[in-house]
C-alpha positions in Angstrom: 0.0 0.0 0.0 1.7 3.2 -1.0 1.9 6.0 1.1 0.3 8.6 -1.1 -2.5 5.8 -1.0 -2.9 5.4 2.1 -6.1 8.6 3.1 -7.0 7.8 6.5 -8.7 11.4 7.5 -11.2 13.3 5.3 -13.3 16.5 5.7 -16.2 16.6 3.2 -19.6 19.0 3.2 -22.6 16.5 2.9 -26.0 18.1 2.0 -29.1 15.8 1.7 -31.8 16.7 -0.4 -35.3 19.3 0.1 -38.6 17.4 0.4 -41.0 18.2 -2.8 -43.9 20.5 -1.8 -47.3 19.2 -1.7 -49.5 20.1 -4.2 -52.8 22.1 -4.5 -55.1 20.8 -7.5 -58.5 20.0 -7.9 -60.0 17.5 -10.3 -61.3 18.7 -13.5 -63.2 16.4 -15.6 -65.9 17.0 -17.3 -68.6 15.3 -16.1 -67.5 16.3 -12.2 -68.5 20.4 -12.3 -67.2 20.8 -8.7 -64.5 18.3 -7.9 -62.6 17.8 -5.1 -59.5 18.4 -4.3 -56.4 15.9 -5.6 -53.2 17.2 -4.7 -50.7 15.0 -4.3 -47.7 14.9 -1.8 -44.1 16.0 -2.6 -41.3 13.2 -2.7 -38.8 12.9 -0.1 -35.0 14.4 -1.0 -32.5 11.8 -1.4 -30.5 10.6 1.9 -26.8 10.8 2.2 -25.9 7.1 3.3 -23.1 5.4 4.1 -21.9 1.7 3.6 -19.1 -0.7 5.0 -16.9 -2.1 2.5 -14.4 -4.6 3.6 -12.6 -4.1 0.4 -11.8 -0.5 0.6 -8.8 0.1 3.1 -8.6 4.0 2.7 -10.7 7.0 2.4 -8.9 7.8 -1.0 -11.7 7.7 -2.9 -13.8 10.8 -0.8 -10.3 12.5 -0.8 -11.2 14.9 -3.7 -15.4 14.6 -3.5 -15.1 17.7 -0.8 -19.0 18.4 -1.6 -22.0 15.3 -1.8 -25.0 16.9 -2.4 -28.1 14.6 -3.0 -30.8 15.1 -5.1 -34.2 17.3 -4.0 -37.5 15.6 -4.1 -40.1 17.2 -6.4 -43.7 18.7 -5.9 -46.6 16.5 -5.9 -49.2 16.5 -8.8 -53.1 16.5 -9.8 -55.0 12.8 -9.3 -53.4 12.3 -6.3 -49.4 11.4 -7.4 -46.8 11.6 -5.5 -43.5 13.5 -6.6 -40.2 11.4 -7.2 -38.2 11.3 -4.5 -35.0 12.8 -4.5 -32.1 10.1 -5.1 -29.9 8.9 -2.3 -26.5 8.9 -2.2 -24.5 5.8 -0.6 -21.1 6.6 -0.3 -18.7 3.3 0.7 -16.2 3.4 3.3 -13.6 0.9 4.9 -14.6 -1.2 7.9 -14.1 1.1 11.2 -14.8 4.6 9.9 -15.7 7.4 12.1 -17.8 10.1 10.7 -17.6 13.3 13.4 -19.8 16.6 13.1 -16.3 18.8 12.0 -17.6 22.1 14.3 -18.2 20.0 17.5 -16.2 16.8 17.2 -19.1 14.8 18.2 -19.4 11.0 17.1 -22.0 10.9 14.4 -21.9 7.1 13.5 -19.6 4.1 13.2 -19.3 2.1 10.5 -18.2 -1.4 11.7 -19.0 -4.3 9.6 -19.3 -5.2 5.8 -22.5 -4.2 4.2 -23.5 -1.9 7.2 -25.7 0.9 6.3 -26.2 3.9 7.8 -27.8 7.4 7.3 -25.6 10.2 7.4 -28.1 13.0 6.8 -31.9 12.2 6.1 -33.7 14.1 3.2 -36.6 16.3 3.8 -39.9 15.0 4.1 -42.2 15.9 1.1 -45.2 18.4 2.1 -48.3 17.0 2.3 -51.0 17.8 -1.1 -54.4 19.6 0.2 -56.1 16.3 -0.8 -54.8 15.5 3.2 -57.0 19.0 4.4 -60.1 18.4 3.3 -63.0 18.8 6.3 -66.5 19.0 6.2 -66.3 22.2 6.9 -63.6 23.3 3.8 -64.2 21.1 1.0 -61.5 23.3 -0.8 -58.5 23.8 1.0 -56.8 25.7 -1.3 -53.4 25.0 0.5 -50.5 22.7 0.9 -47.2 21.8 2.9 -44.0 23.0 1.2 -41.4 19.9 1.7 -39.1 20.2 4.2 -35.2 21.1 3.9 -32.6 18.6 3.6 -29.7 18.5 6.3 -26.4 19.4 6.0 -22.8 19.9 7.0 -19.1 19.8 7.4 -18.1 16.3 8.3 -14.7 14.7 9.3 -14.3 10.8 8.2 -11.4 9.2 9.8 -10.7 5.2 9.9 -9.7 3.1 12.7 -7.7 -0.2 11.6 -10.2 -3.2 13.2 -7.3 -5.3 13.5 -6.9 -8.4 16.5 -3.7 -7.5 17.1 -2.1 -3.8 16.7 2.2 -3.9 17.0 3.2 -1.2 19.3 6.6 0.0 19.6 9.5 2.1 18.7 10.4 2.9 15.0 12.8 -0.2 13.7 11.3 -2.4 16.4 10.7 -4.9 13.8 7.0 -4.7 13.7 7.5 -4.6 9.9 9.6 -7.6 9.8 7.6 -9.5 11.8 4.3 -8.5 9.9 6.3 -9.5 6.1 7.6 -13.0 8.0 4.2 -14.1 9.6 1.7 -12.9 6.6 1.5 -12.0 2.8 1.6 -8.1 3.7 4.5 -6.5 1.9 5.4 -3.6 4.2 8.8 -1.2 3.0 11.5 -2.2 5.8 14.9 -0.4 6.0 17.4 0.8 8.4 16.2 3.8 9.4 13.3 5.4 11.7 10.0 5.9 10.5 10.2 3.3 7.8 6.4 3.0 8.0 4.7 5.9 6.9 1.3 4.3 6.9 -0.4 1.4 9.0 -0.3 -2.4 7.4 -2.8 -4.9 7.3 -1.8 -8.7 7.3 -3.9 -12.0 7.5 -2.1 -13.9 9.8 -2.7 -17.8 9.4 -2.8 -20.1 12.7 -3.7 -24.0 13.0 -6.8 -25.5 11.8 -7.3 -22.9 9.1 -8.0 -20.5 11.6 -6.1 -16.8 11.4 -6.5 -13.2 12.9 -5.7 -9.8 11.2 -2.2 -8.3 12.3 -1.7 -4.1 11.9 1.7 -2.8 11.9 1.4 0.7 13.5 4.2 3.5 12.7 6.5 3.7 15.6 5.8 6.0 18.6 8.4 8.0 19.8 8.4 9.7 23.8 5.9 12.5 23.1 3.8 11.2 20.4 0.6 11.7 22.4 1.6 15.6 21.7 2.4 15.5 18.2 6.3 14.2 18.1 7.2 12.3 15.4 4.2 11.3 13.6 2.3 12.3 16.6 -1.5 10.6 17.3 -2.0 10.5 13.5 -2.4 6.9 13.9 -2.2 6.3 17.8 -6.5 6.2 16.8 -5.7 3.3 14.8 -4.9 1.1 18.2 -8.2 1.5 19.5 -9.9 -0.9 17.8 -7.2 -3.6 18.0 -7.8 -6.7 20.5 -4.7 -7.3 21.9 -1.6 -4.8 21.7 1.6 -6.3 20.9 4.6 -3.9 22.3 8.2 -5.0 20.5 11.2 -3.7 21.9 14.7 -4.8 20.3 17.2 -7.3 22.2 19.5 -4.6 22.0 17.5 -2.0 24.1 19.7 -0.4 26.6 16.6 -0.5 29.1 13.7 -2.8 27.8 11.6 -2.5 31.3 11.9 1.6 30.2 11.0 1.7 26.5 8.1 -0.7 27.6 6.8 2.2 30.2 7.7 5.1 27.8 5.1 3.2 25.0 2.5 2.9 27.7 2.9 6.0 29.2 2.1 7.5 25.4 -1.2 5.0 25.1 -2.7 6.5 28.4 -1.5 10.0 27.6 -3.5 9.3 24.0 -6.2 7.1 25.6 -6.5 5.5 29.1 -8.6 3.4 27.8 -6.0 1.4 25.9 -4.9 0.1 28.7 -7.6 -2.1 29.4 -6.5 -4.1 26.2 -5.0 -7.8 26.6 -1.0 -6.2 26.3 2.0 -8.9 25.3 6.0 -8.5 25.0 7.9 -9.6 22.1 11.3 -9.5 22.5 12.7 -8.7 19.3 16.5 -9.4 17.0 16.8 -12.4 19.7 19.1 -14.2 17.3 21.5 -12.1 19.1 21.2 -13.9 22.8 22.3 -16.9 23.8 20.5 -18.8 26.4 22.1 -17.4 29.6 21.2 -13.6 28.4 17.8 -14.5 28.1 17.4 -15.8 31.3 18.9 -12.4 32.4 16.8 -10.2 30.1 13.5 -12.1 31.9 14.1 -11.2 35.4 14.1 -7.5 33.9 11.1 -7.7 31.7 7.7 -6.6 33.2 4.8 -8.5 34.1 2.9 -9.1 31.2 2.9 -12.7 28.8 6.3 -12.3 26.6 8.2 -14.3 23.8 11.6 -14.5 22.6 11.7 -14.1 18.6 13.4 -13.5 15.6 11.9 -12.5 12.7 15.2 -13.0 10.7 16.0 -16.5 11.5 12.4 -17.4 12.3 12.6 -18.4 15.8 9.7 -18.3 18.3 7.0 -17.0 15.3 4.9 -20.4 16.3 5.2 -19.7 20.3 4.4 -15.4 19.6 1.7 -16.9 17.4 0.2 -19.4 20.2 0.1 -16.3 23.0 -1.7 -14.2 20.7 -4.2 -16.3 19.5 -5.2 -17.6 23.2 -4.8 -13.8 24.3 -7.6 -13.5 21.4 -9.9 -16.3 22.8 -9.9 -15.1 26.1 -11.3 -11.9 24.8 -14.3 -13.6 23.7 
């Protein structure tokens, strides 16, 4: 997934479309000298919907749409008919995108799973004809409803990763590696910080045919939660994952420190984050013998933890069996 690809935050001005006023007509045949009225009702405007796609991973394709305006409905006619209603616009979004009123930053709706469907911004009800206001007292109401206006507004779409398992840790921690080793995601991996511009997705398989979705978050650095580094540009991406996977290096000069500085940034972020089912990998382990690992655990803190080695392979099967019970005992 190329960077320049990768849209994760969009602002967009939705409109949804008037309701159609109701129309006043009476009916005029020949044979009926004083008919009655028949004025029908206006059409609803079109709705401004959203839908889940689990084939779309970015907001790319709202980048450049920055106004959606659906259609009006229109007036109502003689002999009773309805107007056409105005026609909705469905716009798809990934799996885990959160659409947020742009003035107040308040939580409009979620969209969650694949085929979900949800209304952004109703259209306006069509006015009712004066068919609906005729009483035995005024057998010719020579009035209607005018439709009602559509809704409309500056909105902010941003996606969350749903991922089971979100990698948390320093930039060249070896998330990267470990995502390329353990599923077909292709991230970029070099030797230098901030290698991942832009989160990764990768199916990860397990036993029995059974898997879970890995995300490889860019690294935090101390001070992300304020905007260092890449800052809490995709810290949000962490809240929907399962289980959080810190990795810190072998070669850390303080492993039981970096571990603290990356939770201290969660909480700072998010308390809530916390509350997730956290593990330990410890990563570049091809570099300890025995003896130092023994060491290394009397240091480490008290959460589950593995010894691995994306390079060489070693301990992928034992990481892989601590995530996927972590996973279980979620449900």
């Amino acid at each position: 997934m190329a960077s320049s690809n990768f849209i994760d935050h969009v602002k967009v001005f939705c409109r949804s479309g008037n309701g159609g006023a109701g129309s006043v007509h009476f009916r005029r045949e020949k044979f009926v000298p004083k008919g009655g009225p028949d004025g029908g009702d206006g059409g609803r405007g079109g709705h401004i919907i959203l839908k889940g796609n689990k084939n779309l991973w970015t907001l790319l394709h709202l980048k450049y749409r920055k106004h959606i305006h659906a259609s009006n409905g229109t007036a109502g006619m003689g002999a009773g008919k309805t107007g056409a209603q105005g026609e909705d616009i469905t716009l798809e979004v990934p799996l885990g995108t959160v659409v947020k009123d742009s003035e107040t930053d308040k939580v409009l709706l979620e969209i969650t799973e694949e085929g979900e469907e949800k209304t952004l911004f109703p259209g306006g009800k069509g006015g009712l004809g004066n068919v609906h206001f005729k009483t035995p007292t005024n057998q010719a109401p020579r009035y209607a409803q005018p439709g009602t206006p559509g809704q409309e507004g500056w909105v902010t779409m941003e996606l969350k990763l749903l991922a089971d398992v979100g990698l948390v840790g320093f930039p060249n921690a070896g998330k990267s590696t470990l995502l390329s080793v353990v599923s077909a995601a292709r991230p970029k991996i070099a030797d230098y910080a901030f290698t991942t511009l832009v989160p990764n997705l990768g199916v990860v398989s397990y036993r029995n045919d059974r898997s879970f979705v890995m995300a490889d978050i860019p690294g935090i650095i101390e001070g992300a939660a304020e905007g260092k580094g890449l800052g809490t540009r995709f810290l949000r991406h962490i809240e929907r994952n399962s289980v959080l996977l810190f990795m810190i290096p072998a070669d850390s000069m303080d492993i039981q420190k970096d571990y603290q500085v990356l939770v201290n940034e969660l909480k700072k972020y998010n308390p809530e984050l916390l509350d997730k089912n956290r593990l330990l990998a410890i990563t570049k382990s091809d570099l300890l013998d025995e003896e130092l690992k023994e060491e290394i655990s009397k240091e480490l803190p008290d959460l589950p933890y593995v010894f691995i080695s994306s390079i060489v392979q070693q301990g992928l099967q034992e990481l892989k069996d601590l995530i996927w019970k972590s996973l279980t005992e979620e449900e």
